[in-house]
C-alpha positions as CSV (number, residue, x, y, z in Angstrom):
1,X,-32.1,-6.5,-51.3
2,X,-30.9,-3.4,-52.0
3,X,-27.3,-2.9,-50.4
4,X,-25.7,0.9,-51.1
5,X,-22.8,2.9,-50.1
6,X,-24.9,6.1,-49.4
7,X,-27.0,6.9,-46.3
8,X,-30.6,6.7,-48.3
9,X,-31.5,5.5,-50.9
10,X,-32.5,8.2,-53.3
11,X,-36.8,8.3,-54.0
12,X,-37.0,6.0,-50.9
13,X,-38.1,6.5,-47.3
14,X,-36.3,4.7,-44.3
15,X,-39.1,3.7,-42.0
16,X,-36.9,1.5,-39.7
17,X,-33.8,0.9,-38.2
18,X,-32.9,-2.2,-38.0
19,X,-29.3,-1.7,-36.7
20,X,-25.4,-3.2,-37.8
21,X,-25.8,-5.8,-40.2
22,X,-22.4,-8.0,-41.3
23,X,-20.6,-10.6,-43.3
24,X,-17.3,-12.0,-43.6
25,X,-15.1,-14.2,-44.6
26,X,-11.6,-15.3,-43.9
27,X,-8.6,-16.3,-46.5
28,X,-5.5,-18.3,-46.2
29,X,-3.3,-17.9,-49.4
30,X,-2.3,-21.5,-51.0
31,X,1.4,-22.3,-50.9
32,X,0.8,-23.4,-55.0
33,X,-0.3,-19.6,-55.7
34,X,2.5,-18.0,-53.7
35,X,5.4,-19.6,-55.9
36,X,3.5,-18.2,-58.9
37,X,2.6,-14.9,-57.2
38,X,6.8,-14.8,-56.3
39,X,7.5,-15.3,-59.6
40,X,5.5,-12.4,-61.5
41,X,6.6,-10.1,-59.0
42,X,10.0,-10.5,-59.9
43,X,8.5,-9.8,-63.4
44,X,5.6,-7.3,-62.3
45,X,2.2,-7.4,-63.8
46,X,-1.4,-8.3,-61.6
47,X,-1.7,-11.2,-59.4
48,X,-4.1,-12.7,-61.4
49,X,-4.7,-16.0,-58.6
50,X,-4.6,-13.3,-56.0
51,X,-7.5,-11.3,-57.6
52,X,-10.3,-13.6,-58.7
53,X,-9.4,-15.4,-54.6
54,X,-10.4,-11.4,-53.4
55,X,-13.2,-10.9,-55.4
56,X,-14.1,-14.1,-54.9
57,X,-14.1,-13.2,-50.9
58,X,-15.6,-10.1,-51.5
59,X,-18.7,-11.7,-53.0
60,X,-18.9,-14.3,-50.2
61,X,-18.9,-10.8,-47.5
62,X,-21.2,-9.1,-49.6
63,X,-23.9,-12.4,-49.7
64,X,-23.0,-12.6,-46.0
65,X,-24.1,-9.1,-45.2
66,X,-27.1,-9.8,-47.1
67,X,-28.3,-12.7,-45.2
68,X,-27.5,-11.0,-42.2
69,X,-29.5,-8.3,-43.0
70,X,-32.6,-10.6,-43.9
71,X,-32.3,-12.1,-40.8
72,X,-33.0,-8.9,-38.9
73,X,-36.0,-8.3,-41.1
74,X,-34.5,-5.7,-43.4
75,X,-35.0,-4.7,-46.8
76,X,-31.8,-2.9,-47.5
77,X,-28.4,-1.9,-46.3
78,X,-27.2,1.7,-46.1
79,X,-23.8,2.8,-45.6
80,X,-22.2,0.0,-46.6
81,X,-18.5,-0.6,-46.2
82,X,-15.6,-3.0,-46.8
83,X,-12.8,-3.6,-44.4
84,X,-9.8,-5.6,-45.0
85,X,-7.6,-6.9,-42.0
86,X,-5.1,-9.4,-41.9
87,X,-5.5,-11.7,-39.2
88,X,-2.4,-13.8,-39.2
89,X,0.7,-14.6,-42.1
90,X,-1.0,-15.5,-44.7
91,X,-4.4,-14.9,-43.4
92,X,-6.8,-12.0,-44.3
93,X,-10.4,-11.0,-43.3
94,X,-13.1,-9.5,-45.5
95,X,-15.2,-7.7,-43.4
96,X,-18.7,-5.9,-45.3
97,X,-20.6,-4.0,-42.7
98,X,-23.6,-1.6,-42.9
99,X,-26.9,-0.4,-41.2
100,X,-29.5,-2.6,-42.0
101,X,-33.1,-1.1,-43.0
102,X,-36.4,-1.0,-44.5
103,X,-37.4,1.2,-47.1
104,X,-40.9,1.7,-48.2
């Protein structure tokens, strides 16, 4: 599957529209990661817990979107985008979202 950012895919023809294709996933933080997370802020420096749980989530949109796509007989995903939302304390949503194709 070819999944892009772009509205074509360059040397490729869109022959049909298959409409918006998503995937998603939401996250709750772990009490465990938020003492450490408190203390290196009070120190500074990346989040490390916090990142690999986002990309993490990330991956689990992207493969989302994927499937989704697949299931409404698509080849590829233009115009792809990631959204971010939080949905409650402590909750956040990772939305991927795109028009789903086929290519020749």
């Amino acid at each position: 599957m070819i999944i892009v950012t772009t509205p074509q895919v360059e040397g490729r023809t869109i022959t049909q529209v298959h409409g918006l294709a998503t995937g998603s996933t939401i996250r709750s933080k772990v009490i465990f990661k938020d003492i450490g997370a408190g203390l290196k802020s009070m120190v500074g420096g990346e989040l490390g817990s916090y990142t690999k749980m986002m990309q993490e989530s990330r991956a689990q949109a992207f493969e989302r979107l994927e499937e989704d796509a697949a299931r409404l007989g698509a080849n590829a995903v233009v115009n792809m985008r990631v959204a971010t939302s939080m949905v409650t304390q402590g909750a956040a949503e990772i939305l991927a979202y795109g028009t789903a194709v086929t290519l020749e």
